[in-house]
C-alpha positions in Angstrom: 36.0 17.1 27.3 38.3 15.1 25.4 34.8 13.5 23.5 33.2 16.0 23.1 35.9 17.6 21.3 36.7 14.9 19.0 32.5 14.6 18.0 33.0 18.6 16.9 35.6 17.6 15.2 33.9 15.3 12.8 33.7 16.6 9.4 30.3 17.1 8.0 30.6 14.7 4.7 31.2 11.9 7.8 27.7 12.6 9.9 25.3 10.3 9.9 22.4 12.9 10.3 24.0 15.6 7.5 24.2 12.5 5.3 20.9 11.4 5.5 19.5 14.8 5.0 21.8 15.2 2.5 21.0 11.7 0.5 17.1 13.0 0.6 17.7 15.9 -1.0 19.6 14.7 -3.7 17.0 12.1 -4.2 14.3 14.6 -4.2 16.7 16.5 -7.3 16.5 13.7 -9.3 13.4 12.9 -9.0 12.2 16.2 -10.2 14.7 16.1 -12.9 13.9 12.7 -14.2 9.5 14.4 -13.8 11.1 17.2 -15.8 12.7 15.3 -18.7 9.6 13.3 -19.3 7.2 16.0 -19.5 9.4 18.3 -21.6 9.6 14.7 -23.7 5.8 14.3 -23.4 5.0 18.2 -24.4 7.9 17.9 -27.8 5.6 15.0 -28.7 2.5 16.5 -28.5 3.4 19.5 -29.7 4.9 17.9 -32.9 1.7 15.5 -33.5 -0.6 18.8 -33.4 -2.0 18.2 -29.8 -2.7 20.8 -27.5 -2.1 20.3 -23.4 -5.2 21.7 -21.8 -8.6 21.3 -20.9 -10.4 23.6 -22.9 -12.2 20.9 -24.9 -14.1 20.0 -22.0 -16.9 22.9 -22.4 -17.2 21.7 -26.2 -20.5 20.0 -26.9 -20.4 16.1 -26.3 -22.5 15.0 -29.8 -23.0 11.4 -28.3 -25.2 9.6 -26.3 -25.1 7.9 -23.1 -27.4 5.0 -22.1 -27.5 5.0 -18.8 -27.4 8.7 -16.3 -28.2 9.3 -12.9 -28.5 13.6 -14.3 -30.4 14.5 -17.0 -27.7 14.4 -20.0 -28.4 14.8 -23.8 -26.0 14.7 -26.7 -25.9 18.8 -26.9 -24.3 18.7 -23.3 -20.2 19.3 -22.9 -17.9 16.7 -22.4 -17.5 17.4 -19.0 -21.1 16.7 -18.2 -20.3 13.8 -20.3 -17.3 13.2 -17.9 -19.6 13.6 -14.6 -22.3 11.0 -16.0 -19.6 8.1 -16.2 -18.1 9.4 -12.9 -21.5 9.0 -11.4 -22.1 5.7 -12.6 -18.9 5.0 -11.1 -19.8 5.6 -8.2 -23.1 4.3 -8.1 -22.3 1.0 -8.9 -19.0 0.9 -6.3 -21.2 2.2 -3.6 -23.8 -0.3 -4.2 -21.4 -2.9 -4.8 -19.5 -2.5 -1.4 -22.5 -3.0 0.8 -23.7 -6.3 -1.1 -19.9 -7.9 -1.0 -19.7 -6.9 2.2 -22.5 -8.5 3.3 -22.4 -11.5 1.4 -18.2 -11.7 2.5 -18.9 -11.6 5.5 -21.8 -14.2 5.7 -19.7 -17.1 3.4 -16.5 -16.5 5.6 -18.6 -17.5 8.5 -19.8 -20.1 6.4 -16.3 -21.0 5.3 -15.8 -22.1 9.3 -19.3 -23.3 9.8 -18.8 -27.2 11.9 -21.8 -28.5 9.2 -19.9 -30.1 6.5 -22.1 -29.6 3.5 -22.1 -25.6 4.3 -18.5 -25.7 5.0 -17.8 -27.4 1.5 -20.1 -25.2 -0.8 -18.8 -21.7 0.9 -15.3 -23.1 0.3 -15.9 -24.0 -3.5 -17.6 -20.7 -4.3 -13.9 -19.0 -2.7 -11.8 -21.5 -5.3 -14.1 -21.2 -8.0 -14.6 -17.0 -7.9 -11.0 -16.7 -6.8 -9.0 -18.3 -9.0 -11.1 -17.2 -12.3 -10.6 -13.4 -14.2 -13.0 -11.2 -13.2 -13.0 -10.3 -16.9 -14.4 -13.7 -17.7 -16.8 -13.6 -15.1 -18.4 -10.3 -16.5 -18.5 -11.4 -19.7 -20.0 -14.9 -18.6 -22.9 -13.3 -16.5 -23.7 -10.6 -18.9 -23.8 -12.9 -22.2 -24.7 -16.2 -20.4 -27.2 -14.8 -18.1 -28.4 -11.4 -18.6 -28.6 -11.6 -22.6 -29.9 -14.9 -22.3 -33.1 -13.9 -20.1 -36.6 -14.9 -21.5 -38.0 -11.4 -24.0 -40.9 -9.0 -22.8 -43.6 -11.4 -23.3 -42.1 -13.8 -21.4 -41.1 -11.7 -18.4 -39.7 -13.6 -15.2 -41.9 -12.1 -12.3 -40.6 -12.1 -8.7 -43.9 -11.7 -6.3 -45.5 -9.3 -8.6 -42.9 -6.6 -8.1 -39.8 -7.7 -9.8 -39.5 -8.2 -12.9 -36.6 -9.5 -15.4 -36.0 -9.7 -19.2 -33.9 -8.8 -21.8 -34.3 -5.4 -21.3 -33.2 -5.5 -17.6 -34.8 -5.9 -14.3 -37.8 -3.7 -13.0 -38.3 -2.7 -9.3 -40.5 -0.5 -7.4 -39.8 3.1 -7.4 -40.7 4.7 -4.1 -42.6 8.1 -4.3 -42.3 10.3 -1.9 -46.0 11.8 -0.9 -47.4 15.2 1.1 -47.0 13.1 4.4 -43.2 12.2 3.8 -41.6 15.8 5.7 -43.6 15.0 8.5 -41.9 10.9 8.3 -39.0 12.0 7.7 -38.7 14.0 11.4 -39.5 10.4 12.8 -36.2 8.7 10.4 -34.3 11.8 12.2 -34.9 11.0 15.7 -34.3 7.3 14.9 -31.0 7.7 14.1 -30.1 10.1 16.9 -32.3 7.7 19.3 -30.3 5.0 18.4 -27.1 6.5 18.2 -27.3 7.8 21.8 -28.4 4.4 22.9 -25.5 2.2 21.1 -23.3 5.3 22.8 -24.8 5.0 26.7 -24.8 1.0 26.5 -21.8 0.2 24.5 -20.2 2.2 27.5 -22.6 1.1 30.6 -20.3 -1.9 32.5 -23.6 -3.4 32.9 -24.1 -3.9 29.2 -21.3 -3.5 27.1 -20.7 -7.3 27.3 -24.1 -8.3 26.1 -26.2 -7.6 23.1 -27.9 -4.7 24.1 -25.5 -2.1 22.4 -26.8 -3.9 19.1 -30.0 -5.0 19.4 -31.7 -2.2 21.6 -30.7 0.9 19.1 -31.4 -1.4 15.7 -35.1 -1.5 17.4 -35.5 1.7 18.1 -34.4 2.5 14.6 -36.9 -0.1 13.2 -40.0 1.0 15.5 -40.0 4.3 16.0 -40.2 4.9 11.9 -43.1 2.2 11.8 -44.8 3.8 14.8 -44.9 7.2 12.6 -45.8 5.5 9.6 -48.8 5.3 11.3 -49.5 8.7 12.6 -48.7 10.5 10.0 -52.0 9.6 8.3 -51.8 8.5 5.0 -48.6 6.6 3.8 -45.5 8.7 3.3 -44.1 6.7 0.5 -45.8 5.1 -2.4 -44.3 2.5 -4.7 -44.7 2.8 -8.5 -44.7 -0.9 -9.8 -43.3 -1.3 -12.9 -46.0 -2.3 -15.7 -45.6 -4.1 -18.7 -46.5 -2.7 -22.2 -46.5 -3.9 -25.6 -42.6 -3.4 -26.3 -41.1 -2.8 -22.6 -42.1 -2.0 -19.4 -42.5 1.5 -17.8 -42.8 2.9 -14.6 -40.7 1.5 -11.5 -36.6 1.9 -11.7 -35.0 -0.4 -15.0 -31.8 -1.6 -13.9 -30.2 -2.7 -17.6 -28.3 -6.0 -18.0 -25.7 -4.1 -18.4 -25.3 -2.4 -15.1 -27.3 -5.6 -13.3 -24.3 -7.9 -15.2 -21.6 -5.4 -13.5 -22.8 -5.3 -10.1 -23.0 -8.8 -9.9 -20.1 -9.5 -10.8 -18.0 -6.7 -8.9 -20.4 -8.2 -6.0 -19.3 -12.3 -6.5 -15.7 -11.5 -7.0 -15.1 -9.5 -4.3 -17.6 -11.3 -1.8 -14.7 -13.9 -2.4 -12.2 -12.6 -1.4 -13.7 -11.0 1.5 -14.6 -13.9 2.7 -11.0 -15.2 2.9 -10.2 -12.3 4.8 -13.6 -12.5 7.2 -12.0 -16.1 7.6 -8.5 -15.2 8.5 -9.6 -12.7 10.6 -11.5 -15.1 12.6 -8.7 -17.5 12.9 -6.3 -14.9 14.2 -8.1 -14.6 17.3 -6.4 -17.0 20.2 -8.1 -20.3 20.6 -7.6 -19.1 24.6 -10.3 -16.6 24.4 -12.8 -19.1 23.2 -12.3 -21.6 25.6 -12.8 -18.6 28.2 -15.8 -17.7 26.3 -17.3 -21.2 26.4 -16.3 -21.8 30.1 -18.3 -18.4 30.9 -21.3 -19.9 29.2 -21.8 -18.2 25.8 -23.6 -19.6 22.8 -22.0 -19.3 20.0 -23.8 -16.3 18.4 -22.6 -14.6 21.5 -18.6 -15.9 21.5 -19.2 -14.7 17.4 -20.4 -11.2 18.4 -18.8 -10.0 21.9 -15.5 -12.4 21.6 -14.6 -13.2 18.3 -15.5 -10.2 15.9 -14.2 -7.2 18.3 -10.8 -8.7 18.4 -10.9 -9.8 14.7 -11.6 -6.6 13.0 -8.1 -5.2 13.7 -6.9 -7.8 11.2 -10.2 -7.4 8.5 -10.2 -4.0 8.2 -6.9 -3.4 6.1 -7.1 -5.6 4.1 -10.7 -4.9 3.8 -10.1 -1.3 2.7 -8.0 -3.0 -0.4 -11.0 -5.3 -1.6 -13.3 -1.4 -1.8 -10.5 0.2 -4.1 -10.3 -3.1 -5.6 -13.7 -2.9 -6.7 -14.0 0.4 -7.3 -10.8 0.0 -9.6 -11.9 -3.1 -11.1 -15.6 -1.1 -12.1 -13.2 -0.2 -15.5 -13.7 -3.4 -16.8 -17.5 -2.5 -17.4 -15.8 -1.3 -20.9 -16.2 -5.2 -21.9 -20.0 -5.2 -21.7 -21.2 -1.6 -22.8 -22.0 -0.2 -19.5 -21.0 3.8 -19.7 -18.8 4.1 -16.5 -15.9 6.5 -16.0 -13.5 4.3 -18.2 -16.2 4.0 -21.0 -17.0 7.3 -21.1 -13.6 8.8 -21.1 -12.2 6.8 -23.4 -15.0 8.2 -26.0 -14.1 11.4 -25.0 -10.4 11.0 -26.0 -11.5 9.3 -29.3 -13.6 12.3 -30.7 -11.7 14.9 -29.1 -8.3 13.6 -29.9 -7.1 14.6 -26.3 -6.2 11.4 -24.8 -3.4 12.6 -22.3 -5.5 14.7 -20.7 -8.6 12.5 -20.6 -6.5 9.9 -19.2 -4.9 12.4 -16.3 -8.6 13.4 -15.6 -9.5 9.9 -15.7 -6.5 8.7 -13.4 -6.7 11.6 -11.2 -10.4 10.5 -10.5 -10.0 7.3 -9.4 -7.2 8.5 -6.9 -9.6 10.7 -5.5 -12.3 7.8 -4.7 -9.7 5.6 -3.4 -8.0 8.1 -1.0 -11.1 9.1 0.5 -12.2 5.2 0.7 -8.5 4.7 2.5 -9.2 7.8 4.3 -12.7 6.5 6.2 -11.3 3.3 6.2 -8.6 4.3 8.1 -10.5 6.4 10.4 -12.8 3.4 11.1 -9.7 1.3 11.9 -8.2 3.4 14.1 -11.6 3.4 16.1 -11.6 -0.5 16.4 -8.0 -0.4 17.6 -9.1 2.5 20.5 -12.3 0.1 21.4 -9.5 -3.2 21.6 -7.9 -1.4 24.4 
């Protein structure tokens, strides 16, 4: 009784828990005092420079162009259609750009362990070499050393009578979609939900978990069944449009220009690098203990890489993985340097004819936060799926 007493006795500016509440709060006051001052500081200086806070300028007509657009766009457009072109493109080349670094990450960090010398060597001086050199300077090197430098129209590099490359850009195929594509399409829908059900009965069968039939037997159904309807459909679903040259430039197919083809390469080699260090770390971190169970068991080495090795290293890839994506997708701003109209580029001629740069800049900012919380926000649902599966 006599402790109990002497705890309610303690005076209320001595508890530990009324403290810390107490510190937050105070925290959280001047924090929103200190938000206060500076936008009261930033709306005195706007207001005495003649600038008005708002977005209103947004629905005024644009009056420039834009070279590249995934939506129709012309100059008599507002500046926020303006605004949702360079998003877009944004998006566009980040999206693309993540499945090609990932991919090629993924393949050098192997590389970057291989046991063959020569392959270990050149995967570990492509890592030094991209790593340790601005991605600026890289852009700028493969758009004015490469891209600009390609042979002119008449002297078009061909690629098996499809691709083509030149000044201009790069031509590929455009697929068309024909009257048969609806009825191919229902065959792509039953693929996936084929092969979905199948990676979901024998990634959970005891009989096959262990093996390679959660992988290979769903990526086959997705790969025949489409073929088989290909086929029975009648005539071809999808027709490709092959770019053709004329006397000036080609036409027909999809034109990739240097600009955008200079960006996505070089979002693409940067970040492949530094994927690959953390593909290679990952790897390491599993215990040297589970491979030499794995070998004593009998496994090759593609199946100690798939059902030993990668299941228990993807707990250490994926977060830092998630910063390389929002790394890239950040480091898409530098497309400024070489003239390709991305969010950045666009915006920023926004603000310069419509003399509104704070808020261009909070749309701008505000932008970007959205892509990279919902990247985080997959990423992290995707992590916490490996760690469930690790169990």
């Amino acid at each position: 009784m006599t402790t109990t007493s002497s705890q309610r006795a303690i005076p209320f500016w001595r508890d530990v828990r009324v403290l810390t509440i107490l510190s937050q709060v105070i925290f959280v006051i001047v924090l929103a005092l200190v938000a206060g001052f500076l936008y009261s500081n930033l709306s005195t200086a706007m207001r005495e420079r003649g600038l008005v806070a708002g977005f209103d300028f947004l629905q005024r007509e644009s009056g420039f162009e834009i070279g590249e657009t995934l939506i129709p766009y012309k100059p008599s457009d507002t500046y926020a259609r303006a605004f949702v072109v360079g998003v877009l493109n944004t998006l566009i080349v980040s999206i693309i750009g993540i499945f090609f670094a990932t991919v090629l990450g993924v393949f050098t960090g192997i590389a970057r362990l291989s046991s063959n010398w020569l392959i270990n060597r050149i995967a570990a001086a492509y890592i030094e070499i991209i790593r340790n050199t601005p991605l600026l300077v890289q852009l700028v090197f493969i758009y004015f050393g490469v891209f600009v430098k390609l042979p002119p129209v008449r002297d078009t590099l061909e690629f098996g009578g499809m691709i083509f490359a030149n000044q201009r850009g790069v031509f590929i195929p455009r697929p068309i979609p024909t009257a048969t594509y609806d009825q191919w399409l229902s065959f792509i829908l039953f693929a996936i939900l084929g092969a979905f059900f199948l990676w979901l009965f024998l990634s959970r069968h005891p009989r096959y978990r262990y093996t390679f039939y959660p992988l290979t037997v769903p990526f086959a159904w997705f790969v025949v069944l489409p073929l088989v309807g290909w086929f029975l459909v009648g005539a071809a679903p999808i027709t490709f449009e092959i770019p053709e040259r004329g006397r000036f430039n080609f036409t027909g197919g999809i034109a990739l220009s240097p600009e955008f083809s200079a960006l996505l390469s070089g979002l693409v080699i940067y970040t492949a690098a530094f994927i690959a260090e953390v593909v290679r770390g990952g790897l390491q971190a599993v215990k040297r203990g589970q491979l030499e169970a794995a070998r004593s068991l009998g496994l090759t080495e593609a199946q100690m890489l798939y059902l030993i090795v990668f299941p228990q290293a993807l707990r250490v890839i994926v977060p830092p993985l998630t910063s390389q994506y929002l790394n890239l997708a950040k480091n898409s701003s530098l497309a400024i340097a070489i003239g390709y109209p991305d969010l950045f580029n666009v915006g920023a001629t926004i603000a310069n004819q419509t003399g509104q740069p704070v808020p261009v800049i909070m749309l701008i900012m505000a932008t970007y936060l959205t892509m990279s919380l919902i990247t985080s926000l997959l990423m992290n649902i995707y992590n916490t799926r490996v760690q469930v599966l690790e169990k």
